[in-house]
CHARMM internal coordinates of N, CA and C (Angstrom, degrees):
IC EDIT
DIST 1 N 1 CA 1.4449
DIST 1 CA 1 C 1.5247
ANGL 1 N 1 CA 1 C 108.58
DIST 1 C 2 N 1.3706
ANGL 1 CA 1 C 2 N 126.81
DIHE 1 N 1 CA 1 C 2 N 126.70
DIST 2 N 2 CA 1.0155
ANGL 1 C 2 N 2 CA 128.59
DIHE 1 CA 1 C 2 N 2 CA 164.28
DIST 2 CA 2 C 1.6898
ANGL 2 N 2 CA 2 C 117.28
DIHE 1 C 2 N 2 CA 2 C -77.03
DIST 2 C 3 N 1.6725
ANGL 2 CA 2 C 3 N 117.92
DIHE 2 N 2 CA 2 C 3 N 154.32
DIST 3 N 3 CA 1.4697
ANGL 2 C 3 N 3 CA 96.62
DIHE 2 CA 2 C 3 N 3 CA -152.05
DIST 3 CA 3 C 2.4214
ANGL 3 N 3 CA 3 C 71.49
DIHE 2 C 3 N 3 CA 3 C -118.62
DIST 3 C 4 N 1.4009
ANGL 3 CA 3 C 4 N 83.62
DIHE 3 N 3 CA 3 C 4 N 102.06
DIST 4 N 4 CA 1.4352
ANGL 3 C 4 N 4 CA 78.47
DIHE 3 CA 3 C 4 N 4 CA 159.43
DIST 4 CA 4 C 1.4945
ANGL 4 N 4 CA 4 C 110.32
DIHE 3 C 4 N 4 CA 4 C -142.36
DIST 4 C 5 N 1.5649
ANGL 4 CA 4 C 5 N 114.02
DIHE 4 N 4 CA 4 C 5 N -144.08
DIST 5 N 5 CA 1.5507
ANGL 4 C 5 N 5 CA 112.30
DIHE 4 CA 4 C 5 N 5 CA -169.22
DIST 5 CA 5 C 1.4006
ANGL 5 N 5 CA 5 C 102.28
DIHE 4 C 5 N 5 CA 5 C -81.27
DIST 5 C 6 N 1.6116
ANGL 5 CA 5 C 6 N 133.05
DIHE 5 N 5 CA 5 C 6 N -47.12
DIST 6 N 6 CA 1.3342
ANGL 5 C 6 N 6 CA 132.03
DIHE 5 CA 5 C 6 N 6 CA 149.58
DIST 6 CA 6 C 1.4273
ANGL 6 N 6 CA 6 C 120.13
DIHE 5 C 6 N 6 CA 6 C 4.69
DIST 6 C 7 N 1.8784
ANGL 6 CA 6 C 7 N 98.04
DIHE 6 N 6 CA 6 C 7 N -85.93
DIST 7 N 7 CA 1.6812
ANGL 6 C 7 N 7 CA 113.35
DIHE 6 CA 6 C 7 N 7 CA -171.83
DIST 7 CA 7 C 1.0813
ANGL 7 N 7 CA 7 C 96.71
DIHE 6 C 7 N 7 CA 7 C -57.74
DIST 7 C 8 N 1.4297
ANGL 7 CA 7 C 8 N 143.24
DIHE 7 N 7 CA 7 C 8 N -50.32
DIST 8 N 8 CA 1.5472
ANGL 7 C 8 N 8 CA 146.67
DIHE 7 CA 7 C 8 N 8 CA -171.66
DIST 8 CA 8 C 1.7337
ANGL 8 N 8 CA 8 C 96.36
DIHE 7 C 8 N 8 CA 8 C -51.40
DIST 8 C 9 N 1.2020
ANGL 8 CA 8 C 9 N 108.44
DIHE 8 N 8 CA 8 C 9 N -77.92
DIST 9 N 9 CA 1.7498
ANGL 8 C 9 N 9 CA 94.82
DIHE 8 CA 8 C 9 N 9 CA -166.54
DIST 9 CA 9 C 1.3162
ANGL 9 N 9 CA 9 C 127.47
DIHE 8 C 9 N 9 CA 9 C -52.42
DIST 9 C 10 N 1.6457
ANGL 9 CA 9 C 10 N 122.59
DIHE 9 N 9 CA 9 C 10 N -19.18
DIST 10 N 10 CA 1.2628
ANGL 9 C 10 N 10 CA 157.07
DIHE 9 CA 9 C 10 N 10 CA -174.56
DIST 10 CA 10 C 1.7176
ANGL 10 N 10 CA 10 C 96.17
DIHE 9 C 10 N 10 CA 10 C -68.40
DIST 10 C 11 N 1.5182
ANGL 10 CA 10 C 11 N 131.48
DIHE 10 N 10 CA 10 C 11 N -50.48
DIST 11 N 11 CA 0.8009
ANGL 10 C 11 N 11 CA 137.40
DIHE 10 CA 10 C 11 N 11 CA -178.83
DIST 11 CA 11 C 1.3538
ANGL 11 N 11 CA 11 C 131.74
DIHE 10 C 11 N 11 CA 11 C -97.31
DIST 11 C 12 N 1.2204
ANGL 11 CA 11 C 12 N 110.35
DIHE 11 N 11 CA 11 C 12 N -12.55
DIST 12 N 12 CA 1.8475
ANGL 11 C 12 N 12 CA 127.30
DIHE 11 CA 11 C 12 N 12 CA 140.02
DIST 12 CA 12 C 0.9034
ANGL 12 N 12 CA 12 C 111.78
DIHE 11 C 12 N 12 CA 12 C -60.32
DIST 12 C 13 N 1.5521
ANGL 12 CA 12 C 13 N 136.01
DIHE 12 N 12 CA 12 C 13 N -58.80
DIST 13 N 13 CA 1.9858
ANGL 12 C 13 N 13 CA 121.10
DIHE 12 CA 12 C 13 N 13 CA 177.90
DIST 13 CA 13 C 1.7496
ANGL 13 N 13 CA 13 C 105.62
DIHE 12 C 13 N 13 CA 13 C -73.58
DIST 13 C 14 N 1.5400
ANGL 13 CA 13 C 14 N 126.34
DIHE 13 N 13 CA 13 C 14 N -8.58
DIST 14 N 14 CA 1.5512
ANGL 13 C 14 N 14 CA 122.97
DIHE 13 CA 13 C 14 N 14 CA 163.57
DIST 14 CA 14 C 1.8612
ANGL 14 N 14 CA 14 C 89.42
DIHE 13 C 14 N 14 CA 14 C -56.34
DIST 14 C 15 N 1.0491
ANGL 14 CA 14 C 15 N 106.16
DIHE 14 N 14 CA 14 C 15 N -72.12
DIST 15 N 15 CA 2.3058
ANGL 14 C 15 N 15 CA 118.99
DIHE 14 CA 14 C 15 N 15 CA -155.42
DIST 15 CA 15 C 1.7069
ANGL 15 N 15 CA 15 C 96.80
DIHE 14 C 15 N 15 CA 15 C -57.24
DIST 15 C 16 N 1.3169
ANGL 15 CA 15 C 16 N 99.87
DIHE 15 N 15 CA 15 C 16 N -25.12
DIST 16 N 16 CA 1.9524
ANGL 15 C 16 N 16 CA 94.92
DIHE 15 CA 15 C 16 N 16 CA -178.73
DIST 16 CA 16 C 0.7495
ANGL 16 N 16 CA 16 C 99.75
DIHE 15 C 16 N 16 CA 16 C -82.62
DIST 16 C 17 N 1.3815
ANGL 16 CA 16 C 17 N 138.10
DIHE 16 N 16 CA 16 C 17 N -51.61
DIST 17 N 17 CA 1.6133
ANGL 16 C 17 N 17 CA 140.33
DIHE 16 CA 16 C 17 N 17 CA -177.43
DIST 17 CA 17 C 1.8576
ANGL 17 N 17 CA 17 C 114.72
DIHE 16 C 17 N 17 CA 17 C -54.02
DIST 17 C 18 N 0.9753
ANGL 17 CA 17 C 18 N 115.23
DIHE 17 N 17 CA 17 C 18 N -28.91
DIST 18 N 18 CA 1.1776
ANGL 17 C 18 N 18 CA 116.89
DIHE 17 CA 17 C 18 N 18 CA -151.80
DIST 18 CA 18 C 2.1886
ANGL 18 N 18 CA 18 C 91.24
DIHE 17 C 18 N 18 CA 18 C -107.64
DIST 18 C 19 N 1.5547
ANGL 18 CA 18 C 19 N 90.70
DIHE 18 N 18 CA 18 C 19 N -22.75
DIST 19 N 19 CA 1.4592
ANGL 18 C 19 N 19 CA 77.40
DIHE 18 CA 18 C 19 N 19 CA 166.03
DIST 19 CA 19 C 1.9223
ANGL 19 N 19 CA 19 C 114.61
DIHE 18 C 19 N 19 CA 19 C -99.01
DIST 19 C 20 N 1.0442
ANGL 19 CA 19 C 20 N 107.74
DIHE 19 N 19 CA 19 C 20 N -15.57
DIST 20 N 20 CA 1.4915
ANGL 19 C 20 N 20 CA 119.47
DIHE 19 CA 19 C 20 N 20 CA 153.84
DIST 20 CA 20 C 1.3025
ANGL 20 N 20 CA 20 C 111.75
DIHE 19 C 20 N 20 CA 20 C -41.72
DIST 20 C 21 N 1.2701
ANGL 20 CA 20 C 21 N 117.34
DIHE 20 N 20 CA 20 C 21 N -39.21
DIST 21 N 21 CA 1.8039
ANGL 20 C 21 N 21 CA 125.96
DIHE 20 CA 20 C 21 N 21 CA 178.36
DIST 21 CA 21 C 0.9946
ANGL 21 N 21 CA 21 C 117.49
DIHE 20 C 21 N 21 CA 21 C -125.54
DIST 21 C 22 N 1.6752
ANGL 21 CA 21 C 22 N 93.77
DIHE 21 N 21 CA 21 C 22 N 49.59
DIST 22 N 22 CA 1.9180
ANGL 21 C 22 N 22 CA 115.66
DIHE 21 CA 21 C 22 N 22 CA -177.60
DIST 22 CA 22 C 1.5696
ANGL 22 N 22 CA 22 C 112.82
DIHE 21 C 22 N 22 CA 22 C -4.40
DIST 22 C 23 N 1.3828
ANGL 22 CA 22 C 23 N 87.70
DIHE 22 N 22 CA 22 C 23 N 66.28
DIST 23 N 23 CA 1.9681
ANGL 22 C 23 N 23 CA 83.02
DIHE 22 CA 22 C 23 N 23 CA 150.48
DIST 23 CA 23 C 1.4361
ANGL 23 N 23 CA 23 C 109.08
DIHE 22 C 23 N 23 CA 23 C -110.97
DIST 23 C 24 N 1.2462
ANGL 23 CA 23 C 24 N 107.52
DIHE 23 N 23 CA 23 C 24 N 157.25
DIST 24 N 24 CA 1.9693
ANGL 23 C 24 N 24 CA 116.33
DIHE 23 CA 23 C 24 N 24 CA -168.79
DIST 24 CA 24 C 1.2435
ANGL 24 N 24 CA 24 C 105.82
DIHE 23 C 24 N 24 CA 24 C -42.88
DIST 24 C 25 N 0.8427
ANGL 24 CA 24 C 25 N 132.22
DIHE 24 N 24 CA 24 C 25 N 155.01
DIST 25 N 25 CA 1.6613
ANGL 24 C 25 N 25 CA 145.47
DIHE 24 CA 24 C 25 N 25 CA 137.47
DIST 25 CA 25 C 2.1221
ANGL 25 N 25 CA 25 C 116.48
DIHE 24 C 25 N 25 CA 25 C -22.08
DIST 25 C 26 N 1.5576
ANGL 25 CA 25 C 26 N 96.01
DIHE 25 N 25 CA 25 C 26 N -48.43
DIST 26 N 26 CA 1.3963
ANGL 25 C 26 N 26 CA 102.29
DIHE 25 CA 25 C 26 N 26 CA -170.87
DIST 26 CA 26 C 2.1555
ANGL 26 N 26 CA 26 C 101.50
DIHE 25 C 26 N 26 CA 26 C -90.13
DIST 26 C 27 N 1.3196
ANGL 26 CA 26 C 27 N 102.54
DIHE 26 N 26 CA 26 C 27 N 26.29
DIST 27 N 27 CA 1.5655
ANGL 26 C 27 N 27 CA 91.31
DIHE 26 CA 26 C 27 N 27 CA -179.64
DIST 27 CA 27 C 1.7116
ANGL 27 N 27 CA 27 C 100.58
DIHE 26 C 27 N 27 CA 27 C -105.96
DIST 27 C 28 N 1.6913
ANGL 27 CA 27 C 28 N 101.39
DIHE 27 N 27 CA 27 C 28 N 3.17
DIST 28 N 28 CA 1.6914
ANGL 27 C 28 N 28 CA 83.89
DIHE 27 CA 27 C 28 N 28 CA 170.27
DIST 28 CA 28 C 1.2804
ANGL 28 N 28 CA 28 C 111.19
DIHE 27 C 28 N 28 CA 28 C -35.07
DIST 28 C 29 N 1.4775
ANGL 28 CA 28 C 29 N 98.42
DIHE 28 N 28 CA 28 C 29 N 151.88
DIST 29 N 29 CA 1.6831
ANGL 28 C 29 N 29 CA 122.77
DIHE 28 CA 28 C 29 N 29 CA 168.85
DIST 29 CA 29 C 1.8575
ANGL 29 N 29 CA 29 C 104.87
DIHE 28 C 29 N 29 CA 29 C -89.50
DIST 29 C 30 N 1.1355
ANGL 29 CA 29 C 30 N 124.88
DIHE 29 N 29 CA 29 C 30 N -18.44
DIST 30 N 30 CA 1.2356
ANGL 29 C 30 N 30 CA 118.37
DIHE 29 CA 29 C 30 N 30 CA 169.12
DIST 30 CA 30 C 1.6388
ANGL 30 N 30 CA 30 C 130.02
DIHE 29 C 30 N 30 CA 30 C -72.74
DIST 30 C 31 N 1.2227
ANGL 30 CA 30 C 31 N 128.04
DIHE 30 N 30 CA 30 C 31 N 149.72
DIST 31 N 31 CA 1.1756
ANGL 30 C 31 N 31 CA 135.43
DIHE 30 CA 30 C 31 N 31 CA 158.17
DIST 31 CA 31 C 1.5230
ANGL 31 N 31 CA 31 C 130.76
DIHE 30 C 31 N 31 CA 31 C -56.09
DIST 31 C 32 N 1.1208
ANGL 31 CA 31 C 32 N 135.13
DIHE 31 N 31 CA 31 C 32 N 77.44
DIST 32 N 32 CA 1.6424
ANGL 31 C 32 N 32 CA 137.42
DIHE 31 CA 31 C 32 N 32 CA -176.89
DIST 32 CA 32 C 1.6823
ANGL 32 N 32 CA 32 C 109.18
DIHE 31 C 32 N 32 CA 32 C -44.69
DIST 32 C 33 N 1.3783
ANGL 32 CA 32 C 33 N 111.73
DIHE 32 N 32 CA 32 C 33 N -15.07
DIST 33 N 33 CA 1.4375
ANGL 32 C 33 N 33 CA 109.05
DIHE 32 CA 32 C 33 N 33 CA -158.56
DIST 33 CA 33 C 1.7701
ANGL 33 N 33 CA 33 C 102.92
DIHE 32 C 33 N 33 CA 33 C -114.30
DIST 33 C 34 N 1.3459
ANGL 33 CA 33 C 34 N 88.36
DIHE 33 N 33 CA 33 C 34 N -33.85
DIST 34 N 34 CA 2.1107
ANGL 33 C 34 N 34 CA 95.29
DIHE 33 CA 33 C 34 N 34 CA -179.27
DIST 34 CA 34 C 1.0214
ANGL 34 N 34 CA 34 C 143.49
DIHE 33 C 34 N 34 CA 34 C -5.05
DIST 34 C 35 N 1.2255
ANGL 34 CA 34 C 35 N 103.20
DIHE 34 N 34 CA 34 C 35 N -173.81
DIST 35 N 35 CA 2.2210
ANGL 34 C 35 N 35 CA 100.69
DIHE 34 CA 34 C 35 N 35 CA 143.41
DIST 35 CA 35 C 1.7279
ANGL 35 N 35 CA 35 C 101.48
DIHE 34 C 35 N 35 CA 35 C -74.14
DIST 35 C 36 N 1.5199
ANGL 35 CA 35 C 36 N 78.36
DIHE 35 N 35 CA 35 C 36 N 172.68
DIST 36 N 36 CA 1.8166
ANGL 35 C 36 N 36 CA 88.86
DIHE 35 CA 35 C 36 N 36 CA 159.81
DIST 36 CA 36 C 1.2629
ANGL 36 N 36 CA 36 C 130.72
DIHE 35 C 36 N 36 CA 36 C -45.53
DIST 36 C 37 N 1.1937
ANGL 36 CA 36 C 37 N 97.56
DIHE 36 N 36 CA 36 C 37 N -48.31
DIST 37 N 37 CA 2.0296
ANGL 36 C 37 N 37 CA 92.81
DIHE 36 CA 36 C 37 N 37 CA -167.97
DIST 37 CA 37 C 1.8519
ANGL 37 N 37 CA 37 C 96.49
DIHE 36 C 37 N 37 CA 37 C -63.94
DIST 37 C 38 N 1.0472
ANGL 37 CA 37 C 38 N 106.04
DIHE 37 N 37 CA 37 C 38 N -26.51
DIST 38 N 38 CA 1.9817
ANGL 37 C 38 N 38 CA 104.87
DIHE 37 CA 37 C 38 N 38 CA -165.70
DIST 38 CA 38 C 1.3004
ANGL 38 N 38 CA 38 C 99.18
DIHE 37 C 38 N 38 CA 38 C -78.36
DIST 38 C 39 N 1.4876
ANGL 38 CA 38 C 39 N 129.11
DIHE 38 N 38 CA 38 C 39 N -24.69
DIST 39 N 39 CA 1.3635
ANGL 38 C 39 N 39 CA 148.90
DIHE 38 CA 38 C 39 N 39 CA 175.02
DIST 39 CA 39 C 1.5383
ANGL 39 N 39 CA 39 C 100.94
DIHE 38 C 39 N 39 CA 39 C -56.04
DIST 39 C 40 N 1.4672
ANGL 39 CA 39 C 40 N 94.03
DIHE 39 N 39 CA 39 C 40 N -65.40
DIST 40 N 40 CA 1.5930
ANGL 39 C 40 N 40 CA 95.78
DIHE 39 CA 39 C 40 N 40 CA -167.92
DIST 40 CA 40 C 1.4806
ANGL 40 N 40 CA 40 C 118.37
DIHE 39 C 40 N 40 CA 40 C -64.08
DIST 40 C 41 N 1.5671
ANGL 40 CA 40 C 41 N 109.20
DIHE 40 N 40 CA 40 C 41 N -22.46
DIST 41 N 41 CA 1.4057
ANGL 40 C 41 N 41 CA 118.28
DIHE 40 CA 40 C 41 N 41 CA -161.51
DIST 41 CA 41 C 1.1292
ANGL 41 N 41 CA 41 C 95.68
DIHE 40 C 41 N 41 CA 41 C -84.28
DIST 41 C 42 N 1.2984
ANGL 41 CA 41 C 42 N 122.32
DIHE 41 N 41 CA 41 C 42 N -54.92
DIST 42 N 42 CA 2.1042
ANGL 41 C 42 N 42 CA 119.63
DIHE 41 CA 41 C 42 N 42 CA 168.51
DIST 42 CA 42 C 1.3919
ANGL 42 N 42 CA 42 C 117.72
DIHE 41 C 42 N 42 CA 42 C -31.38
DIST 42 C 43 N 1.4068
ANGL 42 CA 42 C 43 N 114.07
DIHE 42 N 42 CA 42 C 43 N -36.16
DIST 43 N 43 CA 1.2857
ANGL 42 C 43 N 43 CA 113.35
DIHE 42 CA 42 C 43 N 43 CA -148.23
DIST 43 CA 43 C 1.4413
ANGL 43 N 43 CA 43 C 111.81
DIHE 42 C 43 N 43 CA 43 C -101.83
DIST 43 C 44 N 1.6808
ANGL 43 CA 43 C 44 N 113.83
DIHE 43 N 43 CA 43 C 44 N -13.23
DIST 44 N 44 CA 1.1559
ANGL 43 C 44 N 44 CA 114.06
DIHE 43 CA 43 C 44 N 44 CA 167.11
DIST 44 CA 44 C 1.0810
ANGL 44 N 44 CA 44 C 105.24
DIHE 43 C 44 N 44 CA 44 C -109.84
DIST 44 C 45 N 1.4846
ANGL 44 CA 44 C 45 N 146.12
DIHE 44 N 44 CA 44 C 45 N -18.12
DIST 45 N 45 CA 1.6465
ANGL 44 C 45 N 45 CA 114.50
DIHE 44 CA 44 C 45 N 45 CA 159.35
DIST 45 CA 45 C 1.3148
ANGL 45 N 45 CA 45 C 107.50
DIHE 44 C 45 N 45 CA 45 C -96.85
DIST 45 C 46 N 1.2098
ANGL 45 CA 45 C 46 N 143.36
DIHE 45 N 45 CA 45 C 46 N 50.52
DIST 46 N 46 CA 1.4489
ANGL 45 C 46 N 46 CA 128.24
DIHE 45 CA 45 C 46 N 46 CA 127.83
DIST 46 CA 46 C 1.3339
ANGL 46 N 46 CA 46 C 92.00
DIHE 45 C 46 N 46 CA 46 C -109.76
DIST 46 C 47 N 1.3680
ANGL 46 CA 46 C 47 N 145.79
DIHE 46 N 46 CA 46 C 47 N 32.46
DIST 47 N 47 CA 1.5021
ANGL 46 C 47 N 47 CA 149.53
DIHE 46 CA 46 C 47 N 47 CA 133.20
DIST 47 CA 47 C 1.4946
ANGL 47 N 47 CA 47 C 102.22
DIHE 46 C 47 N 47 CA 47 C -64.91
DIST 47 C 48 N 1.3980
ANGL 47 CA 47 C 48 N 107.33
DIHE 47 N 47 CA 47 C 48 N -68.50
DIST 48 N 48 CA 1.4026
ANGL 47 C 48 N 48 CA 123.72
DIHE 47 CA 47 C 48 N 48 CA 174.62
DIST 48 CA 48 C 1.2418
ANGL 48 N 48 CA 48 C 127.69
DIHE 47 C 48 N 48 CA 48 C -11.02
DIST 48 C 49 N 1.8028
ANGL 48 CA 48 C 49 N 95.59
DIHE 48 N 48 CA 48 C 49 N -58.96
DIST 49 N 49 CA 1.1382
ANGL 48 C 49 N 49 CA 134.29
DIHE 48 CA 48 C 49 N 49 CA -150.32
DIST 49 CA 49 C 2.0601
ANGL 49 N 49 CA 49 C 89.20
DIHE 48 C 49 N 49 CA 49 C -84.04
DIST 49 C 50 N 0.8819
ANGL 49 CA 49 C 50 N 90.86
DIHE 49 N 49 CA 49 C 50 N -69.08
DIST 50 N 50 CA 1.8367
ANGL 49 C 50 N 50 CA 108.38
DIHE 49 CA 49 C 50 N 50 CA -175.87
DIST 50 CA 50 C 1.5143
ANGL 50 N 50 CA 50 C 101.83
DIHE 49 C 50 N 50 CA 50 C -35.78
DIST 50 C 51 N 1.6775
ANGL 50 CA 50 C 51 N 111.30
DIHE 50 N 50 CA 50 C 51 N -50.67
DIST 51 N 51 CA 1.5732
ANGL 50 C 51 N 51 CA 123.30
DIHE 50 CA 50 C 51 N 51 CA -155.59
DIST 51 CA 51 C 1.8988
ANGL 51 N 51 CA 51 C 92.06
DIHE 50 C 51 N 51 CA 51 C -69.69
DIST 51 C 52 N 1.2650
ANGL 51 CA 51 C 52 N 124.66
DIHE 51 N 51 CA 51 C 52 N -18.76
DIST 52 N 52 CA 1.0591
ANGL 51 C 52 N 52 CA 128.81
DIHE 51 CA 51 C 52 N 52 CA -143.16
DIST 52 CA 52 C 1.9441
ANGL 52 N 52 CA 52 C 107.00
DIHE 51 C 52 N 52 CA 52 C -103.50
DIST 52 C 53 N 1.7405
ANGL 52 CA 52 C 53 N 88.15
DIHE 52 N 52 CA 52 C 53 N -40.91
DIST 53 N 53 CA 1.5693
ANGL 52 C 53 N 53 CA 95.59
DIHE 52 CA 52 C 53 N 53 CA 174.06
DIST 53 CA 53 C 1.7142
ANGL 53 N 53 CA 53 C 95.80
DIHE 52 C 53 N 53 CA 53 C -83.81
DIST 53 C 54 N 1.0954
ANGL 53 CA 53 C 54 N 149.88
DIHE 53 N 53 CA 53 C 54 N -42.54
DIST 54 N 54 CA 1.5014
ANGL 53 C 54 N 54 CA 134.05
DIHE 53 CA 53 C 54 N 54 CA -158.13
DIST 54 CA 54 C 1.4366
ANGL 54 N 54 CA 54 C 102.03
DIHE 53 C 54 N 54 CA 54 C -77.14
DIST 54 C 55 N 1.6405
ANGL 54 CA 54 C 55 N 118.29
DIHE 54 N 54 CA 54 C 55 N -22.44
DIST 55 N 55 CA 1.7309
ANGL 54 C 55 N 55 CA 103.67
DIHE 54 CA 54 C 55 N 55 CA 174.05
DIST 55 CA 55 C 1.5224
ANGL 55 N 55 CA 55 C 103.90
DIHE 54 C 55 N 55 CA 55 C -77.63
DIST 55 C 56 N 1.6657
ANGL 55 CA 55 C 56 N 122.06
DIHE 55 N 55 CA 55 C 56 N -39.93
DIST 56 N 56 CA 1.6524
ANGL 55 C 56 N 56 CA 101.39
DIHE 55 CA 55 C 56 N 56 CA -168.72
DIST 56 CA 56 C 1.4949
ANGL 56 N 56 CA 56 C 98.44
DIHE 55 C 56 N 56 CA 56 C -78.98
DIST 56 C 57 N 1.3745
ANGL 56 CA 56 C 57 N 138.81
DIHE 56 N 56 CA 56 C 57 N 11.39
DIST 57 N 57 CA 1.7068
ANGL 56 C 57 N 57 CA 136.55
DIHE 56 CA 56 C 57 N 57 CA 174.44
DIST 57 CA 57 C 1.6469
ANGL 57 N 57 CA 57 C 85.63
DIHE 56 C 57 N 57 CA 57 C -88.32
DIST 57 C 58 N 0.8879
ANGL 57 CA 57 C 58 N 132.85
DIHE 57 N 57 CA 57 C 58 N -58.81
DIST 58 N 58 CA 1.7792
ANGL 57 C 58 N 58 CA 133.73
DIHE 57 CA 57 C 58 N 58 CA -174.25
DIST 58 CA 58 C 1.2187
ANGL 58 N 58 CA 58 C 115.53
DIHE 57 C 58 N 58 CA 58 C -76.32
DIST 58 C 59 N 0.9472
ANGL 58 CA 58 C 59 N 110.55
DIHE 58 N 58 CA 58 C 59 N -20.71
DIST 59 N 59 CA 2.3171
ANGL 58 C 59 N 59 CA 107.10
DIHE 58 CA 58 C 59 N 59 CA 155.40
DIST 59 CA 59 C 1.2409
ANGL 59 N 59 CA 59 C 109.91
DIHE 58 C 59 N 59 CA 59 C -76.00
DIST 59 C 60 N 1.5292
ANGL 59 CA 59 C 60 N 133.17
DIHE 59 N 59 CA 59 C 60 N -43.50
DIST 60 N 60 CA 1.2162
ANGL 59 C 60 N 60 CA 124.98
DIHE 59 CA 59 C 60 N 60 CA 171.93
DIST 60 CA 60 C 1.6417
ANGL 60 N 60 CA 60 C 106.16
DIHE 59 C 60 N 60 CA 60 C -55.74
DIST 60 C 61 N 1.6265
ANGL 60 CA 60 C 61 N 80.43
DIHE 60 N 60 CA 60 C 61 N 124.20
DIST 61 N 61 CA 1.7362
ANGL 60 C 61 N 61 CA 89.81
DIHE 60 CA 60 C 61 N 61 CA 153.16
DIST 61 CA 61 C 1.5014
ANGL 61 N 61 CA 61 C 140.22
DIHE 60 C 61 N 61 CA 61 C -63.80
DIST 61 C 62 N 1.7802
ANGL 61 CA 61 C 62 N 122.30
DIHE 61 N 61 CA 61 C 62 N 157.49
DIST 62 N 62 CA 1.7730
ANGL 61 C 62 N 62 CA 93.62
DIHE 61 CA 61 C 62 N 62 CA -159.80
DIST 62 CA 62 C 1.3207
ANGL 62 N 62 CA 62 C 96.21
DIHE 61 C 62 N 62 CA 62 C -92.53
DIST 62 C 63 N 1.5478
ANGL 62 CA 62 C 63 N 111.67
DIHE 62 N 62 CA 62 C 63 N 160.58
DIST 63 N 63 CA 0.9384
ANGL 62 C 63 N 63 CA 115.61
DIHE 62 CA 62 C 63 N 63 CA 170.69
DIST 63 CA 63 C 2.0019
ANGL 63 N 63 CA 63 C 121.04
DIHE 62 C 63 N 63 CA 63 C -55.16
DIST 63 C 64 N 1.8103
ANGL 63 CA 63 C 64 N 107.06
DIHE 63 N 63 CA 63 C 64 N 160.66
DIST 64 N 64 CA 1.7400
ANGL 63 C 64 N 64 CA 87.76
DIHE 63 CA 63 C 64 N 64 CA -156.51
DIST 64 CA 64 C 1.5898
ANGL 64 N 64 CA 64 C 83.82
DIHE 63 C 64 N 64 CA 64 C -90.73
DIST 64 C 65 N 1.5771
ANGL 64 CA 64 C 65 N 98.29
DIHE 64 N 64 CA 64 C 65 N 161.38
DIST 65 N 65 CA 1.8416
ANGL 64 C 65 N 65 CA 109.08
DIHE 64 CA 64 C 65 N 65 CA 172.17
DIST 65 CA 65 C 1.7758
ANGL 65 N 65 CA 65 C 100.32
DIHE 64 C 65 N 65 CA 65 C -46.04
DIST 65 C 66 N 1.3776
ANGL 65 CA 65 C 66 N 93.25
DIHE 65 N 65 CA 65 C 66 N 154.85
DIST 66 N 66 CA 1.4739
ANGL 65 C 66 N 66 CA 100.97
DIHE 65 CA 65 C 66 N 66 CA 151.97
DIST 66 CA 66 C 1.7196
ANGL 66 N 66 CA 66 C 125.71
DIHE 65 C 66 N 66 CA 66 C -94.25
DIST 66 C 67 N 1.4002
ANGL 66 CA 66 C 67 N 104.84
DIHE 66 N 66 CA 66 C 67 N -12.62
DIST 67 N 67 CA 1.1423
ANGL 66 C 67 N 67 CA 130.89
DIHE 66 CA 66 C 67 N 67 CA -166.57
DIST 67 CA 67 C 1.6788
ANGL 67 N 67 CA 67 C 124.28
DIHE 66 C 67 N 67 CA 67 C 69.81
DIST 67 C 68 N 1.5310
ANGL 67 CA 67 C 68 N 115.97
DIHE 67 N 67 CA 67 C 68 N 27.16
DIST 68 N 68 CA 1.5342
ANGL 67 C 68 N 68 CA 137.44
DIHE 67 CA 67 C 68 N 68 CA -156.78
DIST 68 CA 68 C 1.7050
ANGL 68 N 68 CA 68 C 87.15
DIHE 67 C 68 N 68 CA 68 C -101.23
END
COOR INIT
IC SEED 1 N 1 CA 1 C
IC BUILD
């Protein structure tokens, strides 16, 4: 795998997808500890993954005051 902007965006819609089909955050298939390329591959889909839960937290509407 070459580690460019390609593989990078390629592996942001992997962490969106995979939170689309709510699996945890910690079920990456990558290595956090590796070589590089497993480095890089962790690091942009649990980007993916992150970019993916803070948009459906900001589509949800807020909860209404209680007025307390």
């Amino acid at each position: 795998m070459e580690l460019n902007r390609e593989a990078a965006s390629d592996l942001l819609a992997e962490g969106k997808a995979a939170f689309a089909g709510r699996e945890p955050s910690d079920a990456c298939p990558y290595n956090r500890f590796g070589g590089r390329e497993e480095q890089f591959q962790y690091r942009y889909w649990t980007r993916g993954w992150s970019m993916a839960r803070s948009e459906d937290e900001t589509a949800r509407p807020a909860p209404a005051s209680t007025g307390h």
